[in-house]
N, C-alpha and C positions, 0 to 999 in steps of 0.2 A: 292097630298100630298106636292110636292116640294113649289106651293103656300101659304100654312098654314106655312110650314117653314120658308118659307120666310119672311112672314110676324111675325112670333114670332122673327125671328134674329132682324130683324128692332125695333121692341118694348124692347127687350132686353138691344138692344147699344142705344137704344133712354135712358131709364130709365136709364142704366150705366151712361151715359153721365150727366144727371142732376142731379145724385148722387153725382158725382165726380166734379163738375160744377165750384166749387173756382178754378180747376186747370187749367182752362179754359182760366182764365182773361188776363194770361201771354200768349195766342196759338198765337196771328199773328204775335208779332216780333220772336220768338223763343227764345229770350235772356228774362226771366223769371226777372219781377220786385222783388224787398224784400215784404215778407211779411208785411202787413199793417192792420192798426187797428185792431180791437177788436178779429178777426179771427187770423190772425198776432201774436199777443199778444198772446192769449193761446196757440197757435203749439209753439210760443218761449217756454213756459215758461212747456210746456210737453217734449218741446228735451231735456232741461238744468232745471227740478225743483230745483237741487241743485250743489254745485259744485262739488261733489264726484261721480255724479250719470247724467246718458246722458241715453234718450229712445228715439226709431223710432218705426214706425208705418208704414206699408204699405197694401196695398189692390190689390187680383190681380182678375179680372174675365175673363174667358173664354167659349165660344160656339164651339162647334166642331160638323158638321155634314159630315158625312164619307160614301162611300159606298163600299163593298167586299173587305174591307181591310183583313180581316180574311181570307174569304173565298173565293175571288177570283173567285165569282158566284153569277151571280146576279138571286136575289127573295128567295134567304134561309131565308127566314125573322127570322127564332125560332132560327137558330143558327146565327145569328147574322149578316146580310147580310150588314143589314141600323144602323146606327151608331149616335145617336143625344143627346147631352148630355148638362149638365156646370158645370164647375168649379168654386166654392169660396173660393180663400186663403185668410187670414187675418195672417199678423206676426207681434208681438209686442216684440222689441229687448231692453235691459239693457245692459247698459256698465257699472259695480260698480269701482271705482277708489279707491282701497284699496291701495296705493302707489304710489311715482313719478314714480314705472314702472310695477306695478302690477294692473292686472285688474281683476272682475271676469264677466264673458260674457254670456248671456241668451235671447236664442229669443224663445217664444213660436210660435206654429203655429196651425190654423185649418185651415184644407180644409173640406169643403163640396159640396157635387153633388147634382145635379136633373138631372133624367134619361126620357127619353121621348123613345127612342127604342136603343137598342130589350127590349123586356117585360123582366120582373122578371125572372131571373131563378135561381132556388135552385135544390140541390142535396142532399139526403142523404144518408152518406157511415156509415156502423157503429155506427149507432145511432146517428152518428154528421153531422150537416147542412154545405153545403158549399155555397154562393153567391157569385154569379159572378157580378151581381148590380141589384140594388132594380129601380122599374120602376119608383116613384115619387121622394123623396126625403131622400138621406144617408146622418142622420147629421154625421156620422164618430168619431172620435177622434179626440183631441186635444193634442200636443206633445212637447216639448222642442226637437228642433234642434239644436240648441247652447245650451253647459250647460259646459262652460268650463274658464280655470286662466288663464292667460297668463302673461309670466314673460319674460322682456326684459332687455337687458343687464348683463344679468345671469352675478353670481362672478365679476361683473366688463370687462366679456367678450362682443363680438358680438354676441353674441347667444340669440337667444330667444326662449323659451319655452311654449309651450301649451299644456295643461292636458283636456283631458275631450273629450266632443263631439263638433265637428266642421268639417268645409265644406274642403277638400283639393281637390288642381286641382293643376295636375303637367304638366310644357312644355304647349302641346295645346288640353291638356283630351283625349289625345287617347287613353291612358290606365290607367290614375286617373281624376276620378272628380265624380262618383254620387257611393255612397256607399249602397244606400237604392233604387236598382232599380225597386223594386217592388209597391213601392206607385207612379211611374211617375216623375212627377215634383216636387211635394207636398215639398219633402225634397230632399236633395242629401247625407250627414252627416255620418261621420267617427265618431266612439267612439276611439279615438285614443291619443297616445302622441309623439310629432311635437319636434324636435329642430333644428331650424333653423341655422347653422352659415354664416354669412356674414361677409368676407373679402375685405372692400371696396377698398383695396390698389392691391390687388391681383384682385380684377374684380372677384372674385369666390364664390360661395354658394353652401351648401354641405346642404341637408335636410335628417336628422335623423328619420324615422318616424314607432311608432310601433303601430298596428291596433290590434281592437279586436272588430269584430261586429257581435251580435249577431244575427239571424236570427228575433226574437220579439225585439221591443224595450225596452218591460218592463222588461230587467234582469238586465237593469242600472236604465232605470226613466221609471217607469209605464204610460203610457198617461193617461189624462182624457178622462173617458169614456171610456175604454180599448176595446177596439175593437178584442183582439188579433190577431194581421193583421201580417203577416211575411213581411219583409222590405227586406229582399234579402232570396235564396234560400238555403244559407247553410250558417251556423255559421263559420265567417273568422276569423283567424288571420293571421297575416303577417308581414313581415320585408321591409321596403322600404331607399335604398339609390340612391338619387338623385343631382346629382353633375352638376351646370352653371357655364360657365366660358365665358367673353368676354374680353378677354386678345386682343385676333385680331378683327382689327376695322372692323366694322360693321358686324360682326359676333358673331357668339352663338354656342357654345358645350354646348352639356349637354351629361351626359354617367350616367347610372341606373342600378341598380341590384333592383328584387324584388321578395320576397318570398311570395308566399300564402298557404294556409292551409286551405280545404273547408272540415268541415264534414256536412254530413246530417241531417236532420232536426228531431228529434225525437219527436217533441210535435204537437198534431193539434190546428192547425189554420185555422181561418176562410177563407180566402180566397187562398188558395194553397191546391184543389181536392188530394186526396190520390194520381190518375193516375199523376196528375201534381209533386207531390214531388217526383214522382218517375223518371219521367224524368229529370227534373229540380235538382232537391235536393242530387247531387253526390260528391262522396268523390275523394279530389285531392289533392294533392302536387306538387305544380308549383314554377319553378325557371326560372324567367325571365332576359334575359342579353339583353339589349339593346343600343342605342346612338340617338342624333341628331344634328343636323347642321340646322342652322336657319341665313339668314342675310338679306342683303341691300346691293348686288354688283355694285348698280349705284343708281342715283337718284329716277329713275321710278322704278325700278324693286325688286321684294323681294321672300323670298325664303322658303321653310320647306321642310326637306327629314328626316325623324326616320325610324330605321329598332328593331325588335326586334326577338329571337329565343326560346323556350320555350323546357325545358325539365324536366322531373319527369316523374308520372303518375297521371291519371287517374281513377277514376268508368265508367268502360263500360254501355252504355245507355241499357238499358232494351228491349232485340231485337237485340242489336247487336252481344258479346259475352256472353250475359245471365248477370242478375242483379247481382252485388256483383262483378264480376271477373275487377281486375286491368291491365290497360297497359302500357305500358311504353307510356310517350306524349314524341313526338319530332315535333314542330309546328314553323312558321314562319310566319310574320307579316310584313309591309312595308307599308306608307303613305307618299306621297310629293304633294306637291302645290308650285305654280308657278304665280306672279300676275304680272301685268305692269298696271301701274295706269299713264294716260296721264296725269296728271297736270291740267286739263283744269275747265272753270268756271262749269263742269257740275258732276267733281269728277268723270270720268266715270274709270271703271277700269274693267280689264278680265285678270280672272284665268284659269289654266286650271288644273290639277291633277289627281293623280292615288292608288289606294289602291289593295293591295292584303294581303288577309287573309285565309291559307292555311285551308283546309278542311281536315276529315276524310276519309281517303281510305277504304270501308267497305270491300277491300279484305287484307287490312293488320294487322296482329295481335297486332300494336301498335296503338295509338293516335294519332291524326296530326290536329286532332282541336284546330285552335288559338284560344288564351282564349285571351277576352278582362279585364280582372281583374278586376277592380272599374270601371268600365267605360262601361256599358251599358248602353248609352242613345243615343238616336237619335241624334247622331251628324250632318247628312247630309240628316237624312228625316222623318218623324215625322211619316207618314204610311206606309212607309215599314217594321219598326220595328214590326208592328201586324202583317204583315204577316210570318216574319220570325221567329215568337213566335212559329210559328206549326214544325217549324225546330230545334232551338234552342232556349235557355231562352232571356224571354223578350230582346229586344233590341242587343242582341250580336248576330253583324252583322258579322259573322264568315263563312267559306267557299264563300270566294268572290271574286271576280275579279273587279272593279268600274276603268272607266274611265270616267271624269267631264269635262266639260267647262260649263264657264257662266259669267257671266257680272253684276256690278251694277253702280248704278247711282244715284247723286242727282236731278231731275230735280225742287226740291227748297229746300232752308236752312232747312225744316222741314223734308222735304220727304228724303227717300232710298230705292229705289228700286232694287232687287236682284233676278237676273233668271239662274236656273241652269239645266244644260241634265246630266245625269247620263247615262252609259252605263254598265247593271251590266251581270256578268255573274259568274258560279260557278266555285270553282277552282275543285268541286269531283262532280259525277254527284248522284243525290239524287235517293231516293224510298218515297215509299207512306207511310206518318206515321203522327197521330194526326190529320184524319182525312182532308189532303189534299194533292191531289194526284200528286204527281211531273214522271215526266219521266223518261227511263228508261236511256238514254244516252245524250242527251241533255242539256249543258250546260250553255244556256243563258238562264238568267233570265227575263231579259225586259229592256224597255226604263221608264225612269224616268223622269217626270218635275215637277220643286219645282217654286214657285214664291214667294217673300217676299215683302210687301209694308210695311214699318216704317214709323211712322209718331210720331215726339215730337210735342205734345201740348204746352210745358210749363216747367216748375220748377220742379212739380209735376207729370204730365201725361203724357203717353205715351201709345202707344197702336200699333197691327199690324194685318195687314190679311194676312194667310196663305193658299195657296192652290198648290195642288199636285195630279199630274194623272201617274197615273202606267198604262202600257200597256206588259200585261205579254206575256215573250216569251215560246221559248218551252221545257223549262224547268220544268214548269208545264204540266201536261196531260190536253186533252183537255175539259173536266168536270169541271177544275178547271183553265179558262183561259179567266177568263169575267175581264174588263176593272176596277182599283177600284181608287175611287177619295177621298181626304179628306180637306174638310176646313175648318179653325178655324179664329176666331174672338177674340181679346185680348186685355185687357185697363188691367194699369197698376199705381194702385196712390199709390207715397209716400208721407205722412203725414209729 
């Protein structure tokens, strides 16, 4: 089997490649020539057709082949052992220039899969079908990710204003940047309204920011094709203040307050199983108080330490203190990194860093699960986030302990390469739940390695290969403690 694989990756990125082929011409110096004739001539005159009006165009594809991500056992083939997929995003972005400082802002987007394993699986609850992926090909929906004005220099101020849906990442995404964790990559996008102020004299920016994202995306814009797919697991809103300040040289404060509000999901949707909204899809009122410190205390060296403490409550998970019942959350949260980049012709530079994400104590009658709030995405590993989906919702890598080292490098102007160890372990010790079975007092989780090869083609192209091997500890029981690996393949053209 691994053969056929192989040989379909290679025909893959063979045909990507002479798809995407104009992006090419610019790949051996790295410094990308201008656009030129007849080819040239139409991408000009599709970014700029008019002067009130600018469009981008980009194309992303991806191959992923994975194994016991999920399940942490190898040969479950029906539930999902072996892992083989791809991804096609296409986004088509408008910038309309209704003023010297008003814009109005629109990207559509489709992704589309072809699925090769695990097989087809559907369930039916209550007369309604659930799919978890279709084996050949999900054309999916198509969506507006951007659909928002934006207005700068508000009343004559430094403020800028944004209405609508758009992408926010605050600090370095440890607790904002993907709003819609439940489609992946696909999108990240906030229905939200932004006001930015910037005090260029004072070195300070204050971000004003109120959220309101629905669990469907069709209760603002319908997609085409309506798939009705849930984008995250509970209807949010929220209040976010986020305050930079670089008054001291070569440093960065920033200090955050942020409110969320999750309630449960009341409509079916296609892809969130009734069991799944029931774990997933809980009611909370979260009050986040945080800070960070970021700088450059020498030439080589650079810095990031955020702490954050969480209090409200909670919907107790179903099993724990019985579905419905509220607890009081008192949670804590902590990320720093640490680089030294030698200066040298080969760019080599080594980090090291540490995270802790306090976990639920299932003997104690409150909440101690750090909630990651907008920011459930794989920030530091792309497959362990499936595994931890059997723990907690998609991607929120919560109840953890990580200690990092790792290293990257240019070894040429095109290339970067990036290797990292992960040392993870739990801060509460787990039980057996969603069907994979963790121990009973054991707290490490495993050894991690990630690899990252980068490579710019050009102007236009770029692309990466990603692979990562988990080696679980014994924190898993041992039914569920087989070795799981995932690699992906990735080009990347803008138009």
């Amino acid at each position: 089997m691994m053969k056929q694989e192989t040989t379909r990756w290679v025909t893959l990125v063979g045909l990507a490649m002479l798809v995407l082929s104009p992006g090419l011409l610019a790949a051996e110096g790295g410094a990308a020539e201008p656009d030129t004739g007849a080819w040239g001539q139409f991408w000009d005159t599709f970014r700029h057709p008019t002067p009130w009006l600018q469009m981008g165009l980009d194309f992303r594809f991806r191959t992923i082949y994975a194994e016991n991500i999920t399940t942490l056992q190898d040969g479950v083939d029906n539930h999902g052992s072996f892992h083989n997929f791809e991804r096609y995003r296409t986004r088509w972005s408008t910038k309309w220039i209704l003023g010297e400082d008003v814009s109005f802002n629109t990207r559509l987007t489709w992704e589309f899969r072809t699925w090769h394993h695990p097989h087809e699986q559907r369930s039916i609850v209550g007369g309604s079908t659930y799919t978890n992926q279709d084996r050949n090909t999900n054309e999916d929906e198509a969506l507006f990710d951007h659909f928002n004005v934006a207005w700068r220099n508000m009343f004559g101020l430094p403020l800028t204003g944004t209405i609508g849906r758009q992408d926010v990442i605050l600090g370095a995404g440890w607790l904002v940047l993907d709003g819609t964790p439940l489609d992946g990559s696909r999108t990240i996008f906030m229905d939200a309204a932004r006001f930015n102020f910037d005090w260029a004299e004072q070195n300070t920016k204050l971000d004003l920011i109120y959220v309101d994202n629905a669990a469907e995306s069709r209760r603002w814009l319908k997609p085409i094709n309506d798939q009705r797919r849930a984008l995250t697991p509970t209807d949010e809103r929220g209040l976010i203040l986020y305050l930079t300040n670089k008054s001291v040289e070569n440093t960065q404060l920033e200090g955050f307050f942020m409110y969320k509000n999750d309630n449960p999901i009341n409509t079916t949707v296609s892809n969130l199983s009734p069991g799944a909204r029931a774990n997933w899809s809980r009611k909370a009122e979260i009050f986040t108080f945080g800070a960070a410190i970021a700088g450059t205390p020498a030439e080589q060296w650079k810095y990031r330490v955020e702490g954050a403490v969480q209090t409200g409550e909670k919907e107790a998970r179903p099993g724990d203190l019985g579905a419905g019942d509220m607890q009081d959350l008192q949670a804590y949260g902590a990320l720093a990194d640490l680089e030294y980049s030698f200066k040298d012709g080969l760019d080599n530079r080594l980090h090291v860093g540490g995270e802790y994400a306090s976990g639920d104590d299932a003997d104690s009658r409150r909440n101690e699960q750090f909630d990651l709030l907008w920011a459930k995405w794989p920030r530091w590993s792309e497959l362990y986030i499936y595994t931890y989906s059997r723990e907690t919702m998609i991607a929120e890598s919560t109840n953890l302990i990580r200690l990092n080292a790792g290293h990257k490098f240019k070894p040429h102007k095109n290339w970067m390469i990036a290797t990292d160890y992960h040392a993870l372990w739990a801060d509460q010790a787990g039980t057996s739940w969603a069907g994979l079975a963790l121990a009973d007092s054991n707290r490490f989780r495993g050894h991690l390695f990630t690899c990252w090869a980068h490579y710019t083609f050009g102007k236009h192209l770029k692309g990466h290969v990603l692979g990562e091997y988990f080696v679980p500890g014994e924190f898993y029981d041992k039914i569920n403690n087989d070795d799981a690996f995932w690699l992906r393949f990735n080009l990347e053209y803008t138009f």
